[in-house]
KOLTOR-690725 format. One record per residue (C-alpha): x, y, z. Coordinates in steps of 0.25 Angstrom, whole numbers, plus 2048, in hexadecimal, padded with zeros to 3 digits. Example, Ala and Ser with C-alpha at 12.3 -4.5 7.8 and 13.67 -1.06 7.14 Angstrom:
% KOLTOR-690725
8317EE81F8377FC81D
***
This chain:
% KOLTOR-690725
7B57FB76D7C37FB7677CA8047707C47FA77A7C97ED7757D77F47757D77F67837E57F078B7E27E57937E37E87A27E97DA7A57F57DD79A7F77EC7A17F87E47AF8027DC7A980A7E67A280B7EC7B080F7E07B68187DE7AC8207EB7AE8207EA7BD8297DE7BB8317E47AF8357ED7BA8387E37C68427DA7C68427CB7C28457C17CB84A7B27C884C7A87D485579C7D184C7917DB8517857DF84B77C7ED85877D7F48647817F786E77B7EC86877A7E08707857D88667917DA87179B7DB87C7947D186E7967C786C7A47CB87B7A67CA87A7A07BB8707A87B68747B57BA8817B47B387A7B07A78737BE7A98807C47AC8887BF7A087B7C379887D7D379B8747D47A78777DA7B48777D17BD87D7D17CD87C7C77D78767CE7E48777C27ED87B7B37EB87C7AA7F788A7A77FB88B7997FA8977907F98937887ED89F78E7E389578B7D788C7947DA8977A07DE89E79E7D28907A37C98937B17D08A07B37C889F7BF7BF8937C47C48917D27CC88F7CF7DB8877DA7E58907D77F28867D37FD8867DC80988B7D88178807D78228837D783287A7CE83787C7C884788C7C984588B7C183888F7C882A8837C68208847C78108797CC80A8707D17FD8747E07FB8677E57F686A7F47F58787F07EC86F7E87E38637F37E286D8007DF8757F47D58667F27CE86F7E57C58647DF7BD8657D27C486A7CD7D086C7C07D68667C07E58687B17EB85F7AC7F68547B07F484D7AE8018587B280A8557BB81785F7C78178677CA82485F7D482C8607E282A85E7E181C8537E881684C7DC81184A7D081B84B7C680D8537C58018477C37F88437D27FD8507D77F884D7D07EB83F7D67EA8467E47E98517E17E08457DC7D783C7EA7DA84A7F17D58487EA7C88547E17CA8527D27C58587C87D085B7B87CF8597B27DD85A7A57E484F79E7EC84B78E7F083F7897F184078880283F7978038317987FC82879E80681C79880282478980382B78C81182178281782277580D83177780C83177881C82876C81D83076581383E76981883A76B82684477882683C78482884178E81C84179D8218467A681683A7A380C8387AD80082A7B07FE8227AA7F28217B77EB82F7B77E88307AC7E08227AE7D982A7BE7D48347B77CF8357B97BF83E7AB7BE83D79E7C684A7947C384B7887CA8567827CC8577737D185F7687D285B75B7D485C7587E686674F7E58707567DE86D7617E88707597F487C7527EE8807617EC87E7637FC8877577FF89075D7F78917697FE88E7717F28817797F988477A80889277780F89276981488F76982288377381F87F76981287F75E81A87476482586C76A81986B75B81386475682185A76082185776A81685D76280985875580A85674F7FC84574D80084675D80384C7617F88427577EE83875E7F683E76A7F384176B7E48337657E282C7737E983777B7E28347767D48247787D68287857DB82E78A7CE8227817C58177897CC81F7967C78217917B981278D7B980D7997C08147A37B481179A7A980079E7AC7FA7A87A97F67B27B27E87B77AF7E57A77AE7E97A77BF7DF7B17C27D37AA7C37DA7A07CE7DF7AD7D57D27B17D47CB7A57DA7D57A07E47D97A87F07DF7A37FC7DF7A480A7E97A18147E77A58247F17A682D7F67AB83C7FF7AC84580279B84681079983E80978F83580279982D80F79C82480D78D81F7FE79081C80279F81580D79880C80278C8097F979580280379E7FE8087917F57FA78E7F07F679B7EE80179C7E47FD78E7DF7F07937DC7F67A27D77EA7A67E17EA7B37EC7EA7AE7FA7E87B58077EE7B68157E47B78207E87BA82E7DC7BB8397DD7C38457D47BD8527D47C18617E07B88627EA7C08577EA7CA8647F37C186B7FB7BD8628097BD8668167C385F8197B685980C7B485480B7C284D8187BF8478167B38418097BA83C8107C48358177B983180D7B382A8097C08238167C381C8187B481A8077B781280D7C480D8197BD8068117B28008087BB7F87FC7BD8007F27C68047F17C88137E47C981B7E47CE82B7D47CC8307CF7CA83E7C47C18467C17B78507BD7AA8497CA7AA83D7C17A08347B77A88337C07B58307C77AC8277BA7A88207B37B481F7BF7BA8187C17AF80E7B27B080B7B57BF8077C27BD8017BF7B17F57C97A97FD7CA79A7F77D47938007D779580E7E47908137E578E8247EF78882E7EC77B8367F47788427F076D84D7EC7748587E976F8657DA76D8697D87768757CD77C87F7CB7898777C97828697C377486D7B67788687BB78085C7BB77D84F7C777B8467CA78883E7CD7828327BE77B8347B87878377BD78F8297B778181F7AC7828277AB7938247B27928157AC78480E7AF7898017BD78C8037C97838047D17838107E07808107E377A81E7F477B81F7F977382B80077A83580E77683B81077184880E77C85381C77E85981E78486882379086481479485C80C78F86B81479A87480E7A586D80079F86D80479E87C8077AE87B7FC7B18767F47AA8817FC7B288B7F67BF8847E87B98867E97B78957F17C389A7EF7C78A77EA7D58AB7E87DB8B87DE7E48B37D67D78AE7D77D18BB7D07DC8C27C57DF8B87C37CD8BA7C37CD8C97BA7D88C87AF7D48C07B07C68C87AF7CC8D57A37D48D179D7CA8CA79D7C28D87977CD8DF78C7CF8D67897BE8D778A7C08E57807CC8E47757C48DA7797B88E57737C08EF7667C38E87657B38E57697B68D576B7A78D07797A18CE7777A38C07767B08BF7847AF8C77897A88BE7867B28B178C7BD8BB79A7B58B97987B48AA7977C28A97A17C68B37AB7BC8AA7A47C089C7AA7D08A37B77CB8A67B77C78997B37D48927BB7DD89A7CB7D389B7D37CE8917D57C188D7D07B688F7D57B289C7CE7BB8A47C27B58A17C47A78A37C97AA8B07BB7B28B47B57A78AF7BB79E8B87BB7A58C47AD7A88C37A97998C47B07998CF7AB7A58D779C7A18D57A07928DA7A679B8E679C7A58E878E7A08E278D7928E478C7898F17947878F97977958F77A779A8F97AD78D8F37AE7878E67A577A8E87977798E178C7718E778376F8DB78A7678D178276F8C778B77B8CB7977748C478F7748B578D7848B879C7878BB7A07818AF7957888A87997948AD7A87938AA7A679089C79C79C8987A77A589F7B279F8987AC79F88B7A67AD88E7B17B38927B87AE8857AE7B287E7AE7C18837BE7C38817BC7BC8727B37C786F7BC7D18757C77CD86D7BD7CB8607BA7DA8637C87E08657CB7D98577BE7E08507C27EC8567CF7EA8507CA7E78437BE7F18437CB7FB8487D27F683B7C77F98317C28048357D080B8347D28058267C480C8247C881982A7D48188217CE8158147C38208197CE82981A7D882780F7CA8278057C783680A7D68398097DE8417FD7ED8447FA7F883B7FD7FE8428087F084180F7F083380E7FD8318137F883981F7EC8318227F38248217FF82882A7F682D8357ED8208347FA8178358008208407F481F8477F180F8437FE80A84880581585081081484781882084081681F82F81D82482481682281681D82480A8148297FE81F8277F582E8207F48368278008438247F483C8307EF8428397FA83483C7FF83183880E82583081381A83681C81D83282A81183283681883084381082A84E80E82E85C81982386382382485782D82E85A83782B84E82E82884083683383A83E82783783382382E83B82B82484882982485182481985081581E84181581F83F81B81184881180C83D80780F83280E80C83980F7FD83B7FF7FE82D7FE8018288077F58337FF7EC82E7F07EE8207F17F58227EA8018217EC80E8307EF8178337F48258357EF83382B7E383482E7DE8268397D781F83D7E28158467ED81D8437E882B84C7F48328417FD82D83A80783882C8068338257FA82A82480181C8167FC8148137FF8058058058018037FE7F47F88007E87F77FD7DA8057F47DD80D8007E08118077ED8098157F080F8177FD81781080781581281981E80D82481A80B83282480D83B82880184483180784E82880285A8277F38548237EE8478147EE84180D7E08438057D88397F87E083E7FE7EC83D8047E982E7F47E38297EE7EF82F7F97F88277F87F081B7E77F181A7EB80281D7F68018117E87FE8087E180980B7EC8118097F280C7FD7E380F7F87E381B7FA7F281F7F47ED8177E97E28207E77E982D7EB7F38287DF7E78277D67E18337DA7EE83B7D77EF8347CB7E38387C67E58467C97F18477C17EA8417B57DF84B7B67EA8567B77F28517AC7E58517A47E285F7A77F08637A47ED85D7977E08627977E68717987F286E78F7E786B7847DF87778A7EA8807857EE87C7797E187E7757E088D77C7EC8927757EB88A7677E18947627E88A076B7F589E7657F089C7567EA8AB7567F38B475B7FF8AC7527F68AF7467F38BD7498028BF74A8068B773E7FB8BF7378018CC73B80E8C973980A8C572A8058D07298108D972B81A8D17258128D071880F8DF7188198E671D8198F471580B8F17138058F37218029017278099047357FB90373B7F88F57368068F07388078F67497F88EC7487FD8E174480A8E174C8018E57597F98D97558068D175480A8D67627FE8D376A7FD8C776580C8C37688098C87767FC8BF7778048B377280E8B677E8048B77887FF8AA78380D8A278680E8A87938018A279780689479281189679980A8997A680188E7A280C8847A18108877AF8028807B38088717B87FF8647B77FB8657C67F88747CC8018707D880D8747CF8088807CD81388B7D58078947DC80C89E7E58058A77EC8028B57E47F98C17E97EE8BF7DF7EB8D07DB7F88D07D67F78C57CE7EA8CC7C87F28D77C77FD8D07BF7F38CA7B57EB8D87B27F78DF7B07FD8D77A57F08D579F7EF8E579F7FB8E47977F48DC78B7E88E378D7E98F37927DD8F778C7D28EF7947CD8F27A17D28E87AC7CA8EA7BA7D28E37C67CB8DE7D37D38DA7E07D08D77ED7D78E07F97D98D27FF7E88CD7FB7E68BF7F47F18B47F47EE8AB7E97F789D7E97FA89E7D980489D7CE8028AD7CA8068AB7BD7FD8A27B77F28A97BE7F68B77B97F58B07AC7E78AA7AE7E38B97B37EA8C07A47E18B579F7D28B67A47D68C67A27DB8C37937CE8BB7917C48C57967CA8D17917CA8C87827BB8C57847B58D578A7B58E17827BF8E97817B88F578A7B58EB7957BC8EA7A17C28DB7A77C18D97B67CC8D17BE7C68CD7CD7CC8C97D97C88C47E57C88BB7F27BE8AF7F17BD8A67FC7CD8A07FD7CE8A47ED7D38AE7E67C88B27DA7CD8B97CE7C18BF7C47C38C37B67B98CA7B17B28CF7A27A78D579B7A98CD78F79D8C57887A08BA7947A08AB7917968A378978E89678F79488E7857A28937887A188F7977A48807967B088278E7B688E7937C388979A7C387E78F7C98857837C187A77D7B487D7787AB87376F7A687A7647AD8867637AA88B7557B18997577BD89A74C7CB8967537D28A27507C78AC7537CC8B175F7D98B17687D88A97777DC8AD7847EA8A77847EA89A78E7DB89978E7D089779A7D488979B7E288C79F7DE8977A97D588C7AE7DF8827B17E988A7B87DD8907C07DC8827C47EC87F7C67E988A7D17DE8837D87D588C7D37C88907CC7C58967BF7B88997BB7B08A37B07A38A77AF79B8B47A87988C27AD78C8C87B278B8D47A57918CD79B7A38C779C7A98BB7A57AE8B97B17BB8B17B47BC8AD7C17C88A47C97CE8A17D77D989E7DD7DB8977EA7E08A27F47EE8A07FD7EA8978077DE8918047E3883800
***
């Protein structure tokens, strides 16, 4: 029980890794402030020459060039990376030199402006990104940032300032960074600093005092920044372990779409779910609408996904009909606590007069969960043109639908006219033209198709089917009650029917989805060997996406190229490998993220470039090439739930291989210890026989009589010779690797190397009778000929040892099956029962025979065994009708693997 109170705690381990991970990484500090003015630089400036004066290397990177002399002269003495000249629209640019500051590596550097969008063409879109590698490189950086550019407080500072902010920094950032200093001033003394004209020139301060830097903006302002760094304080001074029952009890959802006022919901929640340190999801629903979507709208989706992704959350793509009930059903399963949706006013109209309120509709499903209702801003004009679009899309005309519309009509009328005829009822007529609309329905698209069936159908049975026939007049007023009637089951039929085809394409769609996951899964479960896997998932995402893939198993800084797949219309994925791609794909395996065309990280990229992650490290890294157009938010979710399964699977082949190795290195020790054990008692005998004899003769030298001195130096000789033999087995036995793969085998005819082994076991041994039996087949045998001449000198050695010496030993050859079977044979007194277990153990329990009794046979059984088994081989022993044994191994022939 002892050993298991002394267990280390699992928590402590977790924390020493953490701890490490940072030691390696960089430290950031940001000096905060809540505008522009405040003396965040001239701060940053201080301090680093502190550090510089202090012995640490320190280089300024970047610093804004402003024109307040101040703040300029805190550069003075310190070493300055020259800021690279970028081209942009005719305009010289002066930016962030990344590559100088990474093959620099100073200790720290200074980075100002924090959320600044580089100048395109760079490799990353912002600056934050370029300090996210400085800090992978283990290079700590001081940085700059106010309190407008926080992502998750873009909307209260836009509804405070009026000013929509759009270089925003996301919250993760800041939460990274190891030291937050704030530095204020009270928002008088700022603004009497602007009036000065000691922050902005004066005809740029004085526009910047009517808008931006009122004095209620920046009370506002230094208020949010101020609770800002308190939450950080406060949230470091906890305990950890002490959160995890709130992390464990709150979870949070937030839906959103392709409306513009889902980013205010996303950075809502993302506030309170830092508020509440709880996990939160972003839940997008796909219904028969999310096909006509326009461009703007799946922009501004993806949008909304990147902006989730930034924020810290978890993104969720499902798909259904009734949103509130997808939404429900999925909150139910998932321990959600608080849902967060938009409101916006819209307009009551024919199609949704009758419906109810969504928001109404998901209390009414979720009682027991609390639902966060954000208000929505203002629809502006240019949000109504795509939903105009997208109506477009619905009613598209088709000539091919007109035809199949006319057609059902007209046959419709003449089948009334044929039940007419046989004096059917006008009722019946009338189900003829529900079917006929409820067929136009089934077999057009859209919707518009269908209504105008609908229409025209009351109007052709008032034509053809009530009186006065051939005009539009009805005589019974009753008739007026049926038109109606009639128009609105069409409509709502005809609605109906295309809803359920729609509904239908989207379970297909889904179904389509999930059964390729499954097929995958399936798949990569039966699958082995890296390179198999590799295979498997290239073919499926060629096939998938009808995109070329290249997929990297390791770092292409290694040298080593990925595994490209080209697809059918791609005629230039070679370029999947050149010296420009790999260099993203190395990014990508350096900081985790994703990079390529369609993100912000090395936009100029041919194929969007996605890490396979596990454990918190990357396995393998895949880019899909982009030379046709970019992937869409489908096609990224739909690549992401496929990056799971994979990463699954490279995390079990990695296990696997581990595991193998460890059960190598194990039996590498266990045949280590195997030998030492063969050769302790082999080497002690024939050293104490030559010691003994040499004694002998150096003690008695006059003494001794020719014939008994020729003995003992004859003894000395053979046993010299045997001590030899036994070194040259160690030797051959050295050659035997950890894994069998490093064995050199080449291919060797395998009567000679039966040949080679009697004739230098004839050599220690002329006097017995060797019997040799070869096949007239010529046998090729893949095999290191050494160590298997070896194992041969052995088995003969052994049998010749345990026969008597007017016996004959037996050396077979032969062709079984794909092998190559070699017997050798004796007539000794064979193998006991007992002996059996133990016989290529070298380790018998209870051996009570005296250690120096009798000499062994060199490298021993067990070591035969082993590099039997480094051949792939078999090697097996059993005894001899009539009294001896029988050893017995094969060898895989030349071309059977």
């Amino acid at each position: 029980m002892e050993s298991f109170d002394q267990r280390p705690d699992p928590e402590k381990i977790l924390e020493q890794i953490h701890a490490h991970q940072k030691q390696s990484m960089g430290k950031l500090k940001i000096f905060f402030g809540y505008a522009a003015g405040v003396g965040k630089t001239y701060a940053m400036l201080d301090d680093a020459q502190d550090r510089y004066r202090g012995g640490m290397d320190v280089v300024v990177g970047y610093i804004e060039p402003h024109t307040r002399p101040e703040t300029m002269q805190k550069l003075h003495g310190l070493p300055v990376i020259l800021p690279k000249t970028v081209s942009y629209r005719d305009i010289e640019l002066k930016e962030f030199d990344l590559d100088e500051a990474l093959k620099r590596k100073p200790e720290l550097i200074l980075v100002d402006e924090l959320a600044h969008t580089n100048a395109e063409g760079e490799r990353n879109k912002k600056r934050y990104q370029d300090i996210e590698e400085l800090l992978a490189a283990g290079i700590d950086v001081y940085t700059t940032v106010n309190v407008q550019h926080m992502e998750s407080l873009n909307d209260v500072v836009e509804n405070i300032t009026k000013i929509k902010i759009q270089e925003t920094v996301p919250d993760y950032i800041f939460d990274r960074a190891e030291e937050i200093k704030l530095v204020d001033i009270e928002p008088e003394e700022l603004l009497r600093r602007f009036e000065g004209g000691k922050i902005y020139r004066p005809d740029r301060a004085e526009n910047a005092l009517q808008n931006f830097f009122t004095r209620e903006n920046m009370r506002l302002l230094r208020e949010i920044s101020l609770r800002c760094t308190a939450d950080k304080i406060s949230y470091e001074n906890q305990n950890e372990r002490s959160l995890s029952d709130k992390m464990a009890n709150t979870k949070m959802l937030v839906c959103f779409g392709s409306s513009p006022s889902s980013a205010k919901c996303i950075r809502w929640t993302a506030r309170a779910a830092e508020a509440f340190h709880a996990s939160w999801v972003a839940l997008y629903v796909e219904n028969t609408e999310s096909e006509h979507l326009t461009p703007e709208q799946q922009k501004t989706i993806r949008a909304n996904i990147d902006l989730a992704e930034k924020l810290g959350a978890e993104i969720v793509n499902l798909t259904g009909h009734d949103i509130a009930v997808v939404i429900s059903e999925y909150a139910k399963l998932s321990g959600i606590t608080n849902i967060v949706i938009g409101k916006s006013r819209n307009k009551k109209t024919l199609k949704n007069l009758f419906d109810i309120d969504f928001e109404d509709k998901l209390i009414s499903l979720l009682p027991s969960i609390e639902i966060h209702i954000i208000p929505g801003t203002a629809v502006k004009r240019n949000y109504k043109k795509p939903y105009k679009k997208s109506r477009n899309k619905v009613f598209h005309f088709s000539l091919v639908d007109c035809v199949k519309s006319f057609s059902i009509l007209v046959f419709a009328t003449l089948l009334s006219f044929g039940l007419r005829r046989f004096d059917i009822m006008n009722q019946n007529i009338i189900m003829v033209y529900i079917f006929s609309v409820l067929l136009i329905s089934r077999v057009t698209e859209g919707y518009v198709y269908g209504i105008i069936s609908s229409v025209i159908s009351v109007l052709t049975f008032n034509f053809f089917f009530t009186e006065p026939y051939f005009t539009l007049d009805a005589i019974q007023s009753s008739y007026s009650l049926t038109f109606i009637v009639m128009l609105l089951v069409a409509l709502i039929t005809s609605t109906l029917t295309v809803r359920i085809k729609s509904e239908a394409r989207l379970a297909v769609k889904r179904e389509h989805r999930t059964e390729v996951l499954y097929e995958i899964n399936k798949k990569l479960l039966a699958t082995r060997d890296l390179d198999k896997i590799v295979s498997l998932m290239n073919d499926y995402v060629v096939r998938l996406f009808e995109r070329s893939i290249v997929f990297f198993t390791v770092d292409p800084e290694q040298g080593e190229n990925g595994v490209v797949m080209q697809a059918a219309n791609d005629i230039n994925a070679s370029v999947l490998n050149s010296p420009d791609e790999k260099a993203v794909a190395h990014w990508v395996f350096l900081n985790q993220k994703r990079a390529g065309a369609g993100t912000d990280t090395l936009m100029g990229a041919a194929a969007f470039y996605m890490p396979i992650i596990s454990q918190g490290r990357v396995l393998a890294v895949w880019g899909i090439s982009c030379a046709k157009e970019e992937l869409d938010h489908n096609a990224r979710l739909f690549l992401r739930m496929i990056a799971s399964q994979v990463a699954m699977a490279l995390e079990r082949q990695r296990l696997s291989d581990e595991q193998r190795n460890i059960m190598v290195e194990s039996e590498k020790e266990k045949m280590r210890s195997t030998l030492l054990r063969a050769i302790s008692h082999d080497l002690r005998t024939p050293l104490a026989g030559i010691l003994g004899a040499s004694s002998v003769i150096r003690e008695n030298k006059r003494g001794l009589d020719e014939a008994t001195r020729d003995s003992l130096i004859a003894n000395i000789q053979e046993e010299s010779q045997w001590l030899i033999r036994m070194v040259e087995n160690l030797l051959s036995v050295t050659r035997i690797n950890e894994n069998a793969s490093n064995l050199v085998m080449s291919p060797e005819a395998a009567e000679e190397v039966v040949g080679e082994a009697v004739s230098r076991i004839k050599l220690r041994f002329p006097r017995r009778e060797i019997i040799v039996h070869v096949p007239d087949e010529f046998l090729e045998v893949p095999m290191d000929g050494t160590l298997i001449v070896q194992v041969i000198m052995n088995l003969l050695e052994n049998a010749i040892k345990y026969s008597p010496d007017n016996s004959s030993v037996e050396i077979n050859l032969e062709k079984e099956g794909k092998c190559a079977k070699f017997e050798v044979l004796d007539r000794g007194k064979g193998i006991s029962n007992e002996d059996f277990p133990y016989l290529f153990t070298s380790n018998k329990p209870s051996d009570n025979k005296i250690a120096d009794a009798s000499r062994g046979m060199g490298i021993g059984l067990s070591i035969c065994k082993t590099i039997i088994n480094a051949h792939r081989g078999k090697l097996e022993v059993e005894n001899r009708n009539g009294g001896g044994a029988v050893f017995c191994f094969t060898l895989p022939l030349k071309g059977s693997e």
